[in-house]
C-alpha positions in Angstrom: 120.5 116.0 74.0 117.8 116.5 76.5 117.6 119.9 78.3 115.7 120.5 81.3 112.9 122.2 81.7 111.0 119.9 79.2 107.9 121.5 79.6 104.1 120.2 78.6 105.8 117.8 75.6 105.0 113.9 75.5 107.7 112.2 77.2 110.0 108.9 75.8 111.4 107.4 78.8 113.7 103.9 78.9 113.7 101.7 81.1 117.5 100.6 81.6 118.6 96.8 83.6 117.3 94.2 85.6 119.2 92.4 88.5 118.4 89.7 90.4 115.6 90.1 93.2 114.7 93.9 91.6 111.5 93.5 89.7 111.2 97.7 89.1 111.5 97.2 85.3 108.2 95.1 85.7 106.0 97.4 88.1 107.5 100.9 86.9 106.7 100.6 83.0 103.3 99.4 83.9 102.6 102.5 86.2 103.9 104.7 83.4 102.1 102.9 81.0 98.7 102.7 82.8 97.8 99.1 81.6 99.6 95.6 81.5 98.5 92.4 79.4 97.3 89.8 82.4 98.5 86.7 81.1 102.0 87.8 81.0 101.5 89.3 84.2 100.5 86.6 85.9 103.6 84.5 84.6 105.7 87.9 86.0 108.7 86.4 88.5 107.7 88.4 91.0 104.5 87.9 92.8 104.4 90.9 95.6 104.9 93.1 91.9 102.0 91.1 90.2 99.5 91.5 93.8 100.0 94.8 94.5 99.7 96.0 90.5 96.4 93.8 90.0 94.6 95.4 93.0 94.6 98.9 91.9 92.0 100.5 90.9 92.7 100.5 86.5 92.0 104.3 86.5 95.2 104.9 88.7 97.5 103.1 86.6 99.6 105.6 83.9 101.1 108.6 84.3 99.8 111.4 81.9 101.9 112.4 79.2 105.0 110.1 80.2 105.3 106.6 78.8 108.0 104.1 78.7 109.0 103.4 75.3 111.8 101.4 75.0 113.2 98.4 77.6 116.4 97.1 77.9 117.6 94.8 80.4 121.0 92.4 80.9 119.2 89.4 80.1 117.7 90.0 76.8 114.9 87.3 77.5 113.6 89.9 80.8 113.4 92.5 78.4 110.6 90.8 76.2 109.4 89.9 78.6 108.8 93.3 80.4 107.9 94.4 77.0 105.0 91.8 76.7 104.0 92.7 80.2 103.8 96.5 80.6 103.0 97.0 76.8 106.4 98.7 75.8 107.0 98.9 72.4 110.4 98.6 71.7 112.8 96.3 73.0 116.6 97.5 73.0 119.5 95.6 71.9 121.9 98.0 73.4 121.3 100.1 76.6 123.0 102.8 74.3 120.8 101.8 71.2 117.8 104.4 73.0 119.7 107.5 73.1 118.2 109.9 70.4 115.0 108.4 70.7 114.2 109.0 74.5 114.1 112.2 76.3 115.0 110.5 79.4 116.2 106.9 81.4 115.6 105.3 84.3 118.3 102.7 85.6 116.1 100.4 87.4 119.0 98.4 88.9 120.0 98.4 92.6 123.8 97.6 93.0 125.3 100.9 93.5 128.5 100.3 92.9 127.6 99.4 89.4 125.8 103.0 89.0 128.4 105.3 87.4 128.9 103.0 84.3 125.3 102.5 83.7 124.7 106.0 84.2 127.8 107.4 81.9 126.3 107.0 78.4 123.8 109.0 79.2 125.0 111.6 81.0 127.6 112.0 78.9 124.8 112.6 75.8 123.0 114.9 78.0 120.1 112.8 78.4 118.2 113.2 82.2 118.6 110.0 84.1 116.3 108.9 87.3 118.6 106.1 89.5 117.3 103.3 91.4 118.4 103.5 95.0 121.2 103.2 96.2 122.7 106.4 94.3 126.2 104.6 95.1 128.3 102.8 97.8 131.4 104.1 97.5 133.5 107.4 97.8 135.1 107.1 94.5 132.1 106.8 92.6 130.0 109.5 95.0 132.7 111.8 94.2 131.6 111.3 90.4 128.1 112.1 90.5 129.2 115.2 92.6 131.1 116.3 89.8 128.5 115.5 87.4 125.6 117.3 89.4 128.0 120.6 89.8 128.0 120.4 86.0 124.4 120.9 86.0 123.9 116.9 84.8 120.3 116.4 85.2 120.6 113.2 87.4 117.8 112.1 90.1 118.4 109.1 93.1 115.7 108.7 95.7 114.1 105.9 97.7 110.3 105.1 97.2 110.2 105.0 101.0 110.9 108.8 101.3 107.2 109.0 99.6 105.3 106.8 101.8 101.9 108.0 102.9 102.5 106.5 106.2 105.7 108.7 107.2 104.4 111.2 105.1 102.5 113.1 108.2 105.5 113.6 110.6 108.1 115.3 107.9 109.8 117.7 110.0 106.1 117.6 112.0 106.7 115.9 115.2 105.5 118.9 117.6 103.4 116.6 119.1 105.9 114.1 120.1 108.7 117.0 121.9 112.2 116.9 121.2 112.9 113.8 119.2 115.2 111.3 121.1 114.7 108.1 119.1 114.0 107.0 115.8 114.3 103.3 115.4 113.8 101.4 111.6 114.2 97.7 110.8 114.7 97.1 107.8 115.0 93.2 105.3 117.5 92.2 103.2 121.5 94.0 102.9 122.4 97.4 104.0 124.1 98.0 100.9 121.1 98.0 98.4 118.2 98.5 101.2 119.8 100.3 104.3 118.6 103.6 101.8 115.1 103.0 102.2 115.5 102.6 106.1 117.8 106.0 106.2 115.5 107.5 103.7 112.0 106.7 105.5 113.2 109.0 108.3 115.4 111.5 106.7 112.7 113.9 105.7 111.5 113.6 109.3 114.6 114.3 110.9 115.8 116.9 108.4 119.9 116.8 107.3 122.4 116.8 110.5 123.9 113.6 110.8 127.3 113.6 112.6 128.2 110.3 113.0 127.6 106.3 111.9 128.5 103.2 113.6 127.4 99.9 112.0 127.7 97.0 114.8 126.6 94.7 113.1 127.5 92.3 110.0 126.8 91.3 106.4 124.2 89.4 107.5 122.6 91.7 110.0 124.0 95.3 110.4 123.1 96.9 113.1 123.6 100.9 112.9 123.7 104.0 114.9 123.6 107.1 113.6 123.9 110.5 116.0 121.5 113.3 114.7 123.0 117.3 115.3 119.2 117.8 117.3 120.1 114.7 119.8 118.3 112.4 118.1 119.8 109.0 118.4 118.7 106.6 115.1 118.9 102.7 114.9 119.0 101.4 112.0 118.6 97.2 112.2 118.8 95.8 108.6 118.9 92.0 108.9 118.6 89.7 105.8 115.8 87.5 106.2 113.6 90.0 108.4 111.3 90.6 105.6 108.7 91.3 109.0 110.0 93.8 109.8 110.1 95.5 106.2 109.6 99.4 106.7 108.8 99.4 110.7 109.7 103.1 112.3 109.2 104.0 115.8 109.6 107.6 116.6 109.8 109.0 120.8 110.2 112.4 122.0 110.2 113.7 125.4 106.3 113.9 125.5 105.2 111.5 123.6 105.8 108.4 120.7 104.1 106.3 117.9 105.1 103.4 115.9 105.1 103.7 112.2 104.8 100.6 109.5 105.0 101.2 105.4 102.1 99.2 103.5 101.8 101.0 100.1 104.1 99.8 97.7 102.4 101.4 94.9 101.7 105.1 96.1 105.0 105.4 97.4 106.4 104.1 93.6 103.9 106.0 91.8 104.9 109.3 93.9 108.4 108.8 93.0 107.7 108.5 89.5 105.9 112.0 89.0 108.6 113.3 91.5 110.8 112.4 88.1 108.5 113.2 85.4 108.0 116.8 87.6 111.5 117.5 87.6 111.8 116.7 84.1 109.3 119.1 83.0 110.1 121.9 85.1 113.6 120.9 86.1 113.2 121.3 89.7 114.2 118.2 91.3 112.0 117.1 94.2 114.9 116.2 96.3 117.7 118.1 96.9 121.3 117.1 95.8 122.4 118.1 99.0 119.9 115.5 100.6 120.9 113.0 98.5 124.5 113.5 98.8 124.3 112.8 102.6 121.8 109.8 102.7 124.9 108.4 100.2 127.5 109.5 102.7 125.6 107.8 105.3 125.2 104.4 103.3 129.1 104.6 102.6 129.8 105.5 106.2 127.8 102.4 107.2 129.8 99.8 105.4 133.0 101.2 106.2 132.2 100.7 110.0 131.4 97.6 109.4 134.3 97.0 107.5 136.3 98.7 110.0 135.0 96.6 113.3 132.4 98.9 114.4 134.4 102.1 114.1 132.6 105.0 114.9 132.9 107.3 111.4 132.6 111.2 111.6 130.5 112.2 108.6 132.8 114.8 108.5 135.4 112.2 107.1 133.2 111.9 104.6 133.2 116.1 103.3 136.5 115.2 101.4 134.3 113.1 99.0 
């Protein structure tokens, strides 16, 4: 059993799953692990992972005292693979098979509603786990990790968009701008695995207060109000194939506006990865569970409108959860 704080010790982390179109097993052990071997790399499946990792600078690769020591993933092949690439040593046959040898895990998988079984083993044996976003997509299983985090489970879900550099400026900073009115972020690919990083790239800006979500929009292309308690009004367009418009925010206040686009893949990782390793040594988490507990209400409160014909959802539907 792990037990936060874990202080100045050298940290065992796993790396847990792979699904399709997620690479994060790939880039996050090699930005733990500060080094990669090129020639796997370059046969890595996902080329925006190999571009962005070969262009930095080798002395900001690795994270000091942290390293990913065992891999496990559904396929076993991606696991050897990840292991050849990002120079992890031990490849698991079992997800289980790394508890008592790690002091924490990351599930690097991004289907929610698959979250509370790959999380259980672990929090079950006491063992600190970090949780690709989406936390969850579902009351049921939201209600869960509520439980679990009022139990004092040490469990961690954020978006690497909440640590961009380029929003970074304007957290609860817009002076400049007046009264916020408008926030508008588009956003590629589905609202269930990617309409977090849209809600989360302007949730530190706006601060918590959401009242109300309306998803007009479909499967394909869901397009989403949300009403703000301050009277700011937030669109939300998360369309499939808009891979342009990946992580483009527009903010307007009654005096003034700007228009805000995400480049960094790698800071905004490598931030999110020492927020984890932070909270594991002192055991203060970088976000709030009260944060994350309404960016998940907000994802489940999007699908249901949708699901619902564009019903209008009071977050305050969701409290029961």
């Amino acid at each position: 059993m792990s037990v936060l704080p874990l202080g100045d010790k050298e940290l065992r982390l796993a790396m847990l799953g792979m699904v399709e179109g997620n690479g994060h097993p790939y880039s996050w052990s090699i930005i733990f692990n500060g080094g990669f071997d090129r020639a796997a790399l370059d046969k890595c499946p996902y080329p925006g992972i190999r571009d962005y990792i070969v262009k930095q600078p080798p002395a900001t690769l690795g994270i000091a005292g942290a390293k990913i020591t065992h891999v496990w993933t559904d396929n076993p092949a991606d696991a050897e693979d990840v292991a050849r690439v990002a120079l992890v040593p031990n490849v698991a046959r079992r997800a289980e098979d790394v508890i008592g040898h790690v002091d924490a895990v990351l599930v690097a998988t991004d289907k929610g509603f698959e979250h509370v079984e790959r999380a259980r083993p672990f929090i079950e044996a006491g063992i600190p786990v970090f949780i690709d976003k989406p936390l969850c997509d579902n009351r049921a299983d939201l209600a869960i990790f509520d439980r679990w985090v009022g139990e004092g489970k040490p469990i961690l879900s954020s978006s690497a968009m909440r640590y961009a550099k380029e929003y970074v400026p304007y957290r609860r900073a817009t002076h400049a701008l007046g009264q916020l009115r408008h926030i508008g972020v588009t956003m590629a690919k589905s609202w269930e695995a990617y309409g977090i990083h849209a809600l989360e790239s302007v949730y530190p800006i706006t601060g918590p207060g959401f009242v109300s979500v309306q998803n007009l929009g479909d499967a394909s292309s869901n397009v989403v109000h949300l009403r703000h308690r301050d009277g700011i009004d937030v669109l939300v367009q998360v369309t499939k194939d808009m891979l342009g418009g990946f992580g483009m925010v527009t903010l307007a206040g009654t005096s003034g506006g700007l228009q805000l686009r995400f480049a960094d893949t790698y800071h905004a990782f490598r931030t999110q990865l020492l927020g984890f390793v932070g909270y594991l040594r002192t055991g203060e988490p970088p976000v709030p569970w009260a944060e994350t507990r309404e960016l998940m209400q907000l994802v489940i409160a999007g699908i249901e409108s949708r699901e619902q014909g564009g019903r209008k959802i009071d977050l305050s539907e969701l409290e029961a959860v």
